[in-house]
C-alpha positions as a LaTeX table, in Angstrom:
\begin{tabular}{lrrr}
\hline
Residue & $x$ (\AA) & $y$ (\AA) & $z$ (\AA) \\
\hline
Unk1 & $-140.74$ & 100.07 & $-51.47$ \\
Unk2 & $-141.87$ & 96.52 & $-52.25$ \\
Unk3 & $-141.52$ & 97.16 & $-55.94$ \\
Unk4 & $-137.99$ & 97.86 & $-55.40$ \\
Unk5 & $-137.40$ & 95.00 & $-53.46$ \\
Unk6 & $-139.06$ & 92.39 & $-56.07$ \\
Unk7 & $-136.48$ & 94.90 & $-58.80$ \\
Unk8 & $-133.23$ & 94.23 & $-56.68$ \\
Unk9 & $-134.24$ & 90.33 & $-56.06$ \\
Unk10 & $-134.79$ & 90.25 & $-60.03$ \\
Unk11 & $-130.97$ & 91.58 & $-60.82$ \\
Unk12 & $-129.87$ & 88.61 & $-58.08$ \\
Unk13 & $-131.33$ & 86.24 & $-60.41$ \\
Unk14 & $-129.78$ & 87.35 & $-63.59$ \\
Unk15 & $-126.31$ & 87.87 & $-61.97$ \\
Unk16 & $-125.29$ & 84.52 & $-60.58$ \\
Unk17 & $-121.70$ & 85.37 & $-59.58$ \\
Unk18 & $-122.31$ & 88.55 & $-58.33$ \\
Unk19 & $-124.77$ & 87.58 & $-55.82$ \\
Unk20 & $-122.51$ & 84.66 & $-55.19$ \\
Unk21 & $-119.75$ & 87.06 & $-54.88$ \\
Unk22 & $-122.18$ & 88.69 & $-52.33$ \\
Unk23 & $-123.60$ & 86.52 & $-50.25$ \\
Unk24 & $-119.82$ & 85.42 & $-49.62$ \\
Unk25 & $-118.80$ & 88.77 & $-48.91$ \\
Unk26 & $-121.41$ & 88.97 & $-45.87$ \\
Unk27 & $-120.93$ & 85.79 & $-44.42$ \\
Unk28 & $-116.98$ & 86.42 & $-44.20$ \\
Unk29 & $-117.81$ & 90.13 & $-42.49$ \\
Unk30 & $-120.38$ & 88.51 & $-40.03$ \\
Unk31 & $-118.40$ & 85.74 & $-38.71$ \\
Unk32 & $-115.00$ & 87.34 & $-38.74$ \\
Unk33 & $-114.93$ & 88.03 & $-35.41$ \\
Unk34 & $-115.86$ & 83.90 & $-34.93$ \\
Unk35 & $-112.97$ & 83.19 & $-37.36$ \\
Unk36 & $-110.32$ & 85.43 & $-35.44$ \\
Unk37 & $-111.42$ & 84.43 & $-31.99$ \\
Unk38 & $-110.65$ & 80.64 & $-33.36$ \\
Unk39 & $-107.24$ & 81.72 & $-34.68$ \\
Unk40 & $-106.21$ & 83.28 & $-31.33$ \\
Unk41 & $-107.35$ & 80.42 & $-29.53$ \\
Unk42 & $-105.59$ & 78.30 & $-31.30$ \\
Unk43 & $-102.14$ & 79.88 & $-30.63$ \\
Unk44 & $-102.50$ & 80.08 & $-26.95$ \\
Unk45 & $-100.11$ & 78.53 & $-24.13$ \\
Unk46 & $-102.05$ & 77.04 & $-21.13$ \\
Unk47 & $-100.49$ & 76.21 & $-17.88$ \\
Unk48 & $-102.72$ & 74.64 & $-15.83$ \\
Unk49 & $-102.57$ & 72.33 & $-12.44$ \\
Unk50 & $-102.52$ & 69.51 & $-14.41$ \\
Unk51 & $-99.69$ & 69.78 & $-17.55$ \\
Unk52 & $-99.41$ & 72.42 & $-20.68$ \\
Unk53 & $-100.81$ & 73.05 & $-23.89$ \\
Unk54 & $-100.07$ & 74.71 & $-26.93$ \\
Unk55 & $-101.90$ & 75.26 & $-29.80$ \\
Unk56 & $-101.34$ & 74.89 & $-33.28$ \\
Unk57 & $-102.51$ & 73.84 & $-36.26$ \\
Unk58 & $-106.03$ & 71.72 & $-36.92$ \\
Unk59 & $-105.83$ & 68.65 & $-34.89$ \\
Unk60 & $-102.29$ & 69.58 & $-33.99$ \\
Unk61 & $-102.73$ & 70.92 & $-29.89$ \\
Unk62 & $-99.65$ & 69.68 & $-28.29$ \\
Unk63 & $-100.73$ & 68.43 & $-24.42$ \\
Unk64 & $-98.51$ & 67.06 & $-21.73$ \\
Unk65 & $-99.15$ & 66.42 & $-18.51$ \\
Unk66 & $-96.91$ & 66.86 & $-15.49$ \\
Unk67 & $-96.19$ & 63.40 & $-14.90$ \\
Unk68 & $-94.80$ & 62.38 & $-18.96$ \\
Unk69 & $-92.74$ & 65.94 & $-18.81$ \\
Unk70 & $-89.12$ & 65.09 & $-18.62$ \\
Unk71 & $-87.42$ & 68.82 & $-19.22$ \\
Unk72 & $-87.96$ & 71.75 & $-20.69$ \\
Unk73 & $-85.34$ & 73.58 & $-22.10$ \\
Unk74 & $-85.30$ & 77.48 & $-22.54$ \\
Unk75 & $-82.78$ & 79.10 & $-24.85$ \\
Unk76 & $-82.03$ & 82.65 & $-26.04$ \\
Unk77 & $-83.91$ & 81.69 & $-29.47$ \\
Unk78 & $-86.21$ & 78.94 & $-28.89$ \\
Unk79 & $-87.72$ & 76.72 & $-26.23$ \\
Unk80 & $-88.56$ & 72.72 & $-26.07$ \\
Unk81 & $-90.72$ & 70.59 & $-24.07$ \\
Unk82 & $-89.11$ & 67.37 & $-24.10$ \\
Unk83 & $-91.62$ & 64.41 & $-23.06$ \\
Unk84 & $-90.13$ & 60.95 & $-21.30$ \\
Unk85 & $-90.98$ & 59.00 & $-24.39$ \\
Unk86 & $-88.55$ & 60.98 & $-26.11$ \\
Unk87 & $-91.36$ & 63.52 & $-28.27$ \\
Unk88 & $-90.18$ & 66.92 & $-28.51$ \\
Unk89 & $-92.24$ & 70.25 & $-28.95$ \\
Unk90 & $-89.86$ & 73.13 & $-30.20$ \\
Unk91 & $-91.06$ & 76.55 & $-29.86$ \\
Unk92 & $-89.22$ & 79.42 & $-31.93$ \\
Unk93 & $-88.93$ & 82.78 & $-29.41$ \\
Unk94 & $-88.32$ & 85.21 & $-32.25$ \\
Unk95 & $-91.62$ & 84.62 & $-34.12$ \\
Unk96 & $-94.08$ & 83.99 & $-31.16$ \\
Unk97 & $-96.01$ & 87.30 & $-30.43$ \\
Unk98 & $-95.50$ & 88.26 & $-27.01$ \\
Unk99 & $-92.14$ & 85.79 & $-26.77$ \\
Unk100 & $-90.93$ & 87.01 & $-23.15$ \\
Unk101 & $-94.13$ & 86.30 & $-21.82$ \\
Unk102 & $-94.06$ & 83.12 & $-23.39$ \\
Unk103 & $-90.23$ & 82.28 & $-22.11$ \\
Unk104 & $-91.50$ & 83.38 & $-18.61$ \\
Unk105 & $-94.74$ & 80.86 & $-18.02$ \\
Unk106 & $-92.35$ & 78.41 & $-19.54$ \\
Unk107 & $-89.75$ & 78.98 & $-16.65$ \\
Unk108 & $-92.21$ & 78.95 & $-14.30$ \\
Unk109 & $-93.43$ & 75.85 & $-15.72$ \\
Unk110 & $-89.81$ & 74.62 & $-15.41$ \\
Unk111 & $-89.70$ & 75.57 & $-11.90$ \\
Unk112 & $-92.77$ & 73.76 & $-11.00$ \\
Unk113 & $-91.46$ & 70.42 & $-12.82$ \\
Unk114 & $-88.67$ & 70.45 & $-10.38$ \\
Unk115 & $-90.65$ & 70.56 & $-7.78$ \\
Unk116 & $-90.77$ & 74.07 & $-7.17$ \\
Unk117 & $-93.89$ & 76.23 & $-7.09$ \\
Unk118 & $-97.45$ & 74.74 & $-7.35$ \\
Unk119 & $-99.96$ & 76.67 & $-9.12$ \\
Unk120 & $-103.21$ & 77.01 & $-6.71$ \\
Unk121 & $-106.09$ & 74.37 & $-7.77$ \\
Unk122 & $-108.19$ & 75.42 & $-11.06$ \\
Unk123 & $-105.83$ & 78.44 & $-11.74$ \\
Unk124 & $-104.96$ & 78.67 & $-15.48$ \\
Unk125 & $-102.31$ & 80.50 & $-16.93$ \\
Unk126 & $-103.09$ & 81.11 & $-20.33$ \\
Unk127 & $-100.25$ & 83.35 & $-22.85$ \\
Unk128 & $-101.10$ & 84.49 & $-26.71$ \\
Unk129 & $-98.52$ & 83.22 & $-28.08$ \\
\hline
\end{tabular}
């Protein structure tokens, strides 16, 4: 069994690109899971006691916290988050997986800016998005 060991470490060495081809192979199966978990993260809307955020691309979260959130609107098609400095965060409905549940923690996040509802302390609502 050793023999064939040494034999298959021998045909690495004189096929570079193969065992490049590989070695990249397995490290793409063993941390897919890592690399999907990061992607789903990523799109996820958090309500939490003290503002929203939404994720999006690398170094792109959008964050707001209760007090800097003038409105948010909800339409049939798309949603905003307008700040009081006058930033806007426009969400399209249509192509957001799971877009209902998405325009629903947004109106309850509407209804708690107007003084509404409180979510208890340290509760999170967090939608895929």
């Amino acid at each position: 069994m050793s023999s064939d060991v040494r034999f298959a470490f021998r045909q690495l060495r004189h096929s570079p690109v193969f065992t490049l081809a590989a070695i990249l192979t397995l490290a793409v199966g063993l941390l897919h899971g890592r690399i999907t978990a990061y992607a789903a993260k990523r799109q996820v809307l958090c309500v939490t006691e003290n503002g929203l955020s939404v994720g999006g691309r690398f170094f792109r979260r959008f964050t707001a916290m209760w007090a800097d959130i003038d409105r948010i609107d909800i339409a049939d098609k798309s949603a905003a988050i307008v700040m009081r400095d006058g930033r806007t965060q426009t969400f399209d409905l249509i192509d957001i997986r799971h877009g209902n549940d998405v325009t629903r923690a947004l109106a309850r996040a509407r209804t708690r800016l107007d003084g509404g509802t409180r979510t208890p302390a340290g509760v999170a609502e967090q939608i895929q998005t």
